[in-house]
Backbone as a printed PyTorch tensor [residue, N CA C, xyz], in Angstrom:
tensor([[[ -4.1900, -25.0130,   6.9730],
         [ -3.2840, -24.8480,   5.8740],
         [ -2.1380, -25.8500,   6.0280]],

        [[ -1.8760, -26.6660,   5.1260],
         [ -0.3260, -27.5560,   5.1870],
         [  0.5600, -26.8620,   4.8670]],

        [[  1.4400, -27.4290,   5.8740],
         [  2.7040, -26.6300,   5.6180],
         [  4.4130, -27.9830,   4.8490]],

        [[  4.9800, -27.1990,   4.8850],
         [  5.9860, -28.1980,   4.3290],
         [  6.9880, -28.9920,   5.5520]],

        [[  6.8750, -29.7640,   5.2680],
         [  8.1060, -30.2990,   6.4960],
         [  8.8890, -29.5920,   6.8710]],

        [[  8.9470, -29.3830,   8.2330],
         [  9.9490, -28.4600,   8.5920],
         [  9.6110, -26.8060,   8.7460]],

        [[  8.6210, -26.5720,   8.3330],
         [  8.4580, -24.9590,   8.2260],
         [  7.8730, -24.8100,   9.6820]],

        [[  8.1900, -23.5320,  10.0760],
         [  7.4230, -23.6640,  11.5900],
         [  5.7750, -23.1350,  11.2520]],

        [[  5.0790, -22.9760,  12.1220],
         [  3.9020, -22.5380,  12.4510],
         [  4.2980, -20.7070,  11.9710]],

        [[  3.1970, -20.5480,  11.4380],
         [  3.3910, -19.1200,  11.1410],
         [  1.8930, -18.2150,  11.5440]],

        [[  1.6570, -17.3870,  12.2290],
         [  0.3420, -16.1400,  12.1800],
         [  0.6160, -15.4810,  11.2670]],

        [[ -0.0530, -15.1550,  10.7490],
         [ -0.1550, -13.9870,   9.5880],
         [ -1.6320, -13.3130,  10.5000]],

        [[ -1.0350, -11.6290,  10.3200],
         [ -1.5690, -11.1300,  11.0610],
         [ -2.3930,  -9.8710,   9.8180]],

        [[ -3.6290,  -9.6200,   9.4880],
         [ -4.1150,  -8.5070,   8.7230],
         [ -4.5300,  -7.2450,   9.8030]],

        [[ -4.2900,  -6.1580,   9.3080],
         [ -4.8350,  -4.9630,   9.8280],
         [ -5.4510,  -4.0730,   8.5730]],

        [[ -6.3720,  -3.3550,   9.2310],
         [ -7.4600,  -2.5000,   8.4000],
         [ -6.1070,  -1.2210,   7.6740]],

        [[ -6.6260,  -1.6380,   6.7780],
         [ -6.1510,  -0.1620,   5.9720],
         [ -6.7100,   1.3510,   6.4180]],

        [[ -8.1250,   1.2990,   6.6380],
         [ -8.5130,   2.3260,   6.8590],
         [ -8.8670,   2.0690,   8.2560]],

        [[ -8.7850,   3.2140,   8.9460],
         [ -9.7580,   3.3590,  10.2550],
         [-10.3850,   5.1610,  10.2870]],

        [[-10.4860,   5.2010,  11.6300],
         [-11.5640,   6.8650,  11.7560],
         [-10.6780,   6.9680,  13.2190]],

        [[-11.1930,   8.7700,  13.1710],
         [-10.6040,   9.1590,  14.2830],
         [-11.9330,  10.0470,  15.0220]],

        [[-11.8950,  10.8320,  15.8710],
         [-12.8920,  12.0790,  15.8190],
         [-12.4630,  13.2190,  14.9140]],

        [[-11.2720,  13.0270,  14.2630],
         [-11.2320,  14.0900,  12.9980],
         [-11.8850,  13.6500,  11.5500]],

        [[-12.0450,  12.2460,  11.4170],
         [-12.1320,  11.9670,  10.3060],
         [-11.3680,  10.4160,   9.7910]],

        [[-11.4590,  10.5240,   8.0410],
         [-11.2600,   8.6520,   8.0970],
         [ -9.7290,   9.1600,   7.2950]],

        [[ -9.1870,   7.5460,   7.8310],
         [ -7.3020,   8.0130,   7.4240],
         [ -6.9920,   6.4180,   6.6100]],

        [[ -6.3200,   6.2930,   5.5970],
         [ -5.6730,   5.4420,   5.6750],
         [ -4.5940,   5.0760,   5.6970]],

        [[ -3.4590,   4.0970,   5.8520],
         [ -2.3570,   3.7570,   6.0400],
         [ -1.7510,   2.9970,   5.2100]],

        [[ -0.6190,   3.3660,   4.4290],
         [  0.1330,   2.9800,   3.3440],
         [  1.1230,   1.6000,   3.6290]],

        [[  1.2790,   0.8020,   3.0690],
         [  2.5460,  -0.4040,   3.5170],
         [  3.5690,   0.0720,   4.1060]],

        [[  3.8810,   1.5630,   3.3900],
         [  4.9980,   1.8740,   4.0200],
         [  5.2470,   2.6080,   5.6270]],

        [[  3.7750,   2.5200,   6.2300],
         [  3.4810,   3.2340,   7.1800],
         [  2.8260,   4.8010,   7.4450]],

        [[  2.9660,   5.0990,   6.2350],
         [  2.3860,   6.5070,   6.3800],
         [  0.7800,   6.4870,   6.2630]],

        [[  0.9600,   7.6750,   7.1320],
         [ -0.5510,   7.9560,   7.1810],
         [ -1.1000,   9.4040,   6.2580]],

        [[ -2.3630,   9.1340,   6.0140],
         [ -2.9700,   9.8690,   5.1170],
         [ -4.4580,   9.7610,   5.4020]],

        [[ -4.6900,  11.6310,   5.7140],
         [ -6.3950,  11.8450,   5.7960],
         [ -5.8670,  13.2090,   6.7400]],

        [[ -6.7380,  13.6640,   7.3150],
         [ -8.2850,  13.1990,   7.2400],
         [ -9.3730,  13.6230,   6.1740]],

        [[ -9.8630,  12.3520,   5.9040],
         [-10.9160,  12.7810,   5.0710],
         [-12.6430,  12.5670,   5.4080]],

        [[-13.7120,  12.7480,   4.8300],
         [-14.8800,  13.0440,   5.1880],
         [-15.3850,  11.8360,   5.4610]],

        [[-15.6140,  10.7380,   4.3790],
         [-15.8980,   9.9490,   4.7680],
         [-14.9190,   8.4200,   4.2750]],

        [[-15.6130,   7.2690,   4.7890],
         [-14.6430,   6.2250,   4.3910],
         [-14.6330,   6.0470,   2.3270]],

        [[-15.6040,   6.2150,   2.3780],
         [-15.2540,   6.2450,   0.2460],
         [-14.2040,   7.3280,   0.2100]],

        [[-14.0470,   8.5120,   0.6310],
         [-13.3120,   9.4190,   0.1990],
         [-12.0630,   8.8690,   0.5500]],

        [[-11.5960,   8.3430,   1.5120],
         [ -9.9170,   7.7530,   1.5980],
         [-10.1070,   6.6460,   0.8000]],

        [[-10.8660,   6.1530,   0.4250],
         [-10.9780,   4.9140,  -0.1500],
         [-10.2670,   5.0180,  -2.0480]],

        [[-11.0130,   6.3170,  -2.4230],
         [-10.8340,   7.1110,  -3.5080],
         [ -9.7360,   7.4150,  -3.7530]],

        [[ -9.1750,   8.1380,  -2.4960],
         [ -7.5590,   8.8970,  -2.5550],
         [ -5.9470,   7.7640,  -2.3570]],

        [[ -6.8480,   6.7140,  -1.6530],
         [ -5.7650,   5.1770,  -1.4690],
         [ -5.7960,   4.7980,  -2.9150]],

        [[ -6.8490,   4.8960,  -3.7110],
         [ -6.5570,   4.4790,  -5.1480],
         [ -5.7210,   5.0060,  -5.9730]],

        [[ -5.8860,   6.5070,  -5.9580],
         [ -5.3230,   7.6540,  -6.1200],
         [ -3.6080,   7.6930,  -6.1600]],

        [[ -3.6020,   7.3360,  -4.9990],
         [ -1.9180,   6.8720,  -4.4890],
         [ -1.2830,   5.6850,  -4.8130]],

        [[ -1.9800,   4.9630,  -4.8540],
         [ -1.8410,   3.3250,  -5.5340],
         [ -1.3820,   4.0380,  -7.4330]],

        [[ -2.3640,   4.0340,  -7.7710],
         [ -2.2300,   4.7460,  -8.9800],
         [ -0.4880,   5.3720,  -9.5410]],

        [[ -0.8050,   6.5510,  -8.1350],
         [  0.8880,   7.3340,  -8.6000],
         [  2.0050,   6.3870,  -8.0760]],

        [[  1.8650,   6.0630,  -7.5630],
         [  2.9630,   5.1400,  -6.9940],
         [  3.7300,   3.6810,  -8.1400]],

        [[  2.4260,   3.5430,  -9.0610],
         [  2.8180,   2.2110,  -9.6220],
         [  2.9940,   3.0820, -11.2130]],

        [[  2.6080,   4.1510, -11.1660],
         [  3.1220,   4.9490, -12.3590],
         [  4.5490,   5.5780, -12.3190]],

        [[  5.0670,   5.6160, -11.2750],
         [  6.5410,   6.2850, -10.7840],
         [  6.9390,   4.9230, -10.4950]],

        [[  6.8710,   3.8360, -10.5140],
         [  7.6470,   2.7640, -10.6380],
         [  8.0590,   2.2040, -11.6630]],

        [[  6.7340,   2.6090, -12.5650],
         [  6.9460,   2.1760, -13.8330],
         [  7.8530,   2.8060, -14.6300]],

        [[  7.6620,   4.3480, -14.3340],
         [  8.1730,   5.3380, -15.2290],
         [ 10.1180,   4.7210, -14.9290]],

        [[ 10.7960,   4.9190, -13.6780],
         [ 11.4480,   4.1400, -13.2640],
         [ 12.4120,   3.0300, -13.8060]],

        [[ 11.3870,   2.1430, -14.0710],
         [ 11.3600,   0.9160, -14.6670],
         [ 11.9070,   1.2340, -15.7890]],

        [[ 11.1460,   2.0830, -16.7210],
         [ 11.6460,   2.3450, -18.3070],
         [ 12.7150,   3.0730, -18.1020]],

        [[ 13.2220,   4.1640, -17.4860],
         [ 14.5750,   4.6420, -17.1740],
         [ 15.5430,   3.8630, -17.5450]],

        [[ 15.2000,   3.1660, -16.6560],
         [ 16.0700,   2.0210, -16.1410],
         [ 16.7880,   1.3300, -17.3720]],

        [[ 16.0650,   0.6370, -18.3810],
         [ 15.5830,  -0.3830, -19.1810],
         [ 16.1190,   0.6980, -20.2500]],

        [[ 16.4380,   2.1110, -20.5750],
         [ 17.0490,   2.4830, -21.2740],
         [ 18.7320,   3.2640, -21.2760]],

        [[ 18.8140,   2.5730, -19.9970],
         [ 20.5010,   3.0050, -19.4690],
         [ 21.3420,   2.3700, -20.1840]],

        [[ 22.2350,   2.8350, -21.1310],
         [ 23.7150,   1.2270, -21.4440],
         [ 23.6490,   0.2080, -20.5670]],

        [[ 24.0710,  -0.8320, -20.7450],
         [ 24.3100,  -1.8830, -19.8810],
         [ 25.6450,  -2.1670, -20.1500]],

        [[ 26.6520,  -2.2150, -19.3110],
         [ 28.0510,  -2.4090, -19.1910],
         [ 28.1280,  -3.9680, -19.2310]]])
């Protein structure tokens, strides 16, 4: 990858969203939280959507709040 003059060397590091335990499969949110256990890996897979989902609907909702406050 080129970088720009001057920028240092950077790792970018990925980790699995999901993993398993002997209880079951969990996944892990950006924000660190964890969530599961569930049965199998589709089923957290399902419920990470799930949460994705509410999360960008309560941002949105939010958003329009927002967007209907006076503005001083």
């Amino acid at each position: 990858m080129k970088r720009r003059s001057g920028e240092k060397v950077k790792a970018w590091f990925r980790s699995e969203r999901f993993y398993h335990t002997g209880q079951g499969w969990y996944f892990m949110t950006r924000e660190g939280e964890e969530y599961g256990p569930f049965d199998t890996e589709h089923d957290a897979d399902s419920e990470l959507m799930l949460y994705i989902r509410s999360v960008n609907m309560c941002q949105n909702s939010i958003a329009q709040a927002s967007d209907q406050l006076p503005h001083s």
